[in-house]
DRENPANU-392542 format. One record per residue (C-alpha): residue in one letter; chain; x, y, z. Coordinates in Angstrom, 1 decimal. Layout:
N
ATOM  rest  kette       X       Y       Z
ATOM     A      A       X       Y       Z
...
This chain:
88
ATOM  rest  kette       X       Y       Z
ATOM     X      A     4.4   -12.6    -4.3
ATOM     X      A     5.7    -9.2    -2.5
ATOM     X      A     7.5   -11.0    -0.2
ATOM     X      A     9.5   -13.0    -2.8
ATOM     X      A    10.0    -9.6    -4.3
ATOM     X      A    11.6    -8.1    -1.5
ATOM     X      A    13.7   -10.9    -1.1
ATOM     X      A    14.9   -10.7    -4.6
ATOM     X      A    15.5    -7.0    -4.5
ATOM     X      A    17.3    -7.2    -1.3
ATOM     X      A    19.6    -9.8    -2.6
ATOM     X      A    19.7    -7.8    -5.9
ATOM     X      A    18.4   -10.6    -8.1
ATOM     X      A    15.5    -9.2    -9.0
ATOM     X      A    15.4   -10.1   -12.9
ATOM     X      A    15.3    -7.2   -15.4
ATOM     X      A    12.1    -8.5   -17.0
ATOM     X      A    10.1    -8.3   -13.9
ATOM     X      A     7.1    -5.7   -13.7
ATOM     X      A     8.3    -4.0   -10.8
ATOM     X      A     5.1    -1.4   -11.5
ATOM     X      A     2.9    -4.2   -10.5
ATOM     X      A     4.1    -4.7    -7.0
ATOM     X      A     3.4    -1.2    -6.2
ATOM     X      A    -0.5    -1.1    -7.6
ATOM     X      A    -1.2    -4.3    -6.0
ATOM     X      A     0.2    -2.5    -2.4
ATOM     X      A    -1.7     0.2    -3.6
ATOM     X      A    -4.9    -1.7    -4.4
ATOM     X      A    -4.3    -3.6    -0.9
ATOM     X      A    -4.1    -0.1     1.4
ATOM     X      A    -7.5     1.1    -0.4
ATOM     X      A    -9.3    -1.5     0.1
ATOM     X      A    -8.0    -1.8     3.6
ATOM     X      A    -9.4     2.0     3.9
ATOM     X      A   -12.7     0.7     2.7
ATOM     X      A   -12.7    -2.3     5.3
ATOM     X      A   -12.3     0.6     8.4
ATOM     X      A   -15.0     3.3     6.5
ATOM     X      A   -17.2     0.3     6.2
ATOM     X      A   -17.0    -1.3     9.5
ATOM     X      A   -17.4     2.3    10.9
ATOM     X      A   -20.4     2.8     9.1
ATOM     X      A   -21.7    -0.5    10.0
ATOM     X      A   -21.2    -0.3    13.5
ATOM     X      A   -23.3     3.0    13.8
ATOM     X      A   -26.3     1.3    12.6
ATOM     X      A   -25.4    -2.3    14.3
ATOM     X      A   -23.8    -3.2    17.5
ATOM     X      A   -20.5    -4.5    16.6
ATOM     X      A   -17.6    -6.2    18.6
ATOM     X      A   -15.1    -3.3    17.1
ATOM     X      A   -14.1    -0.3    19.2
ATOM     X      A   -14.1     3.5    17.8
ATOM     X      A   -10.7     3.5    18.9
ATOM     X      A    -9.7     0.2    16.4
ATOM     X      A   -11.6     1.3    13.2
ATOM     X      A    -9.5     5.0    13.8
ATOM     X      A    -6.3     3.2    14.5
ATOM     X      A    -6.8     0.9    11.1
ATOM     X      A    -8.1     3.6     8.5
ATOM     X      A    -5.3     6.3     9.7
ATOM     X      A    -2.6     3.2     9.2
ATOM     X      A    -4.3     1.8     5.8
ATOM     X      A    -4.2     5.8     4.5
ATOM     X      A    -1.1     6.5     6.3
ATOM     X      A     0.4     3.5     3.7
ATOM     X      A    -1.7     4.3     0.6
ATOM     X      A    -0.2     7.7     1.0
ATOM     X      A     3.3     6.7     0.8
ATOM     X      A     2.6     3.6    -1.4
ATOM     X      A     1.3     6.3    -4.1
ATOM     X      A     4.0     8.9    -3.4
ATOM     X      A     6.9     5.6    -3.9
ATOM     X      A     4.9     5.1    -7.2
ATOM     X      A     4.7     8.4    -8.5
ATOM     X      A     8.4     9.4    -7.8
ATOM     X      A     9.6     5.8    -8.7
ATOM     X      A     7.6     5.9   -12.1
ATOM     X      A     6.0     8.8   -13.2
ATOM     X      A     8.9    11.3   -12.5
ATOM     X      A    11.7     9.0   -12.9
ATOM     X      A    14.9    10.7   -11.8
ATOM     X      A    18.0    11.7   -14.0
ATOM     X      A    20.4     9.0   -14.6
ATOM     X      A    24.2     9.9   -12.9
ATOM     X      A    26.5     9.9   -16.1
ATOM     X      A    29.7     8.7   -14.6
């Protein structure tokens, strides 16, 4: 479904109806749950021996946050303080 968005908006056919909101919270909802995947596997491994290195489960949760930072910063300046319309 994102994909298909992206397309659309970079051919500029995205239609006016579309809930461009709901693109962003499910990116949003993807990058924390992909946070909770590397806290969990970190926690996990302590306790278990697992197949993933220290080095990985850093990597992932500093990329997953990295994203739901700017995901959430898109979303708050893209909706919440919308910017000034340009009169012409």
């Amino acid at each position: 479904i994102m994909y298909g968005y992206y397309f659309l908006a970079a051919a500029k056919q995205v239609p006016k109806w579309f809930p461009t909101h709901l693109i962003t919270i499910a990116q949003i909802g993807q990058m924390f749950i992909g946070v909770g995947i590397c806290v969990s596997s970190f926690v996990f491994s302590s306790s278990r021996s697992c197949e993933n290195s220290l080095s990985n489960q850093l990597s992932g949760a500093v990329m997953y946050a990295s994203y739901f930072y700017l995901f959430v910063m898109f979303a708050i300046r893209r909706f919440v303080l919308k910017p000034k319309k340009k009169v012409a």
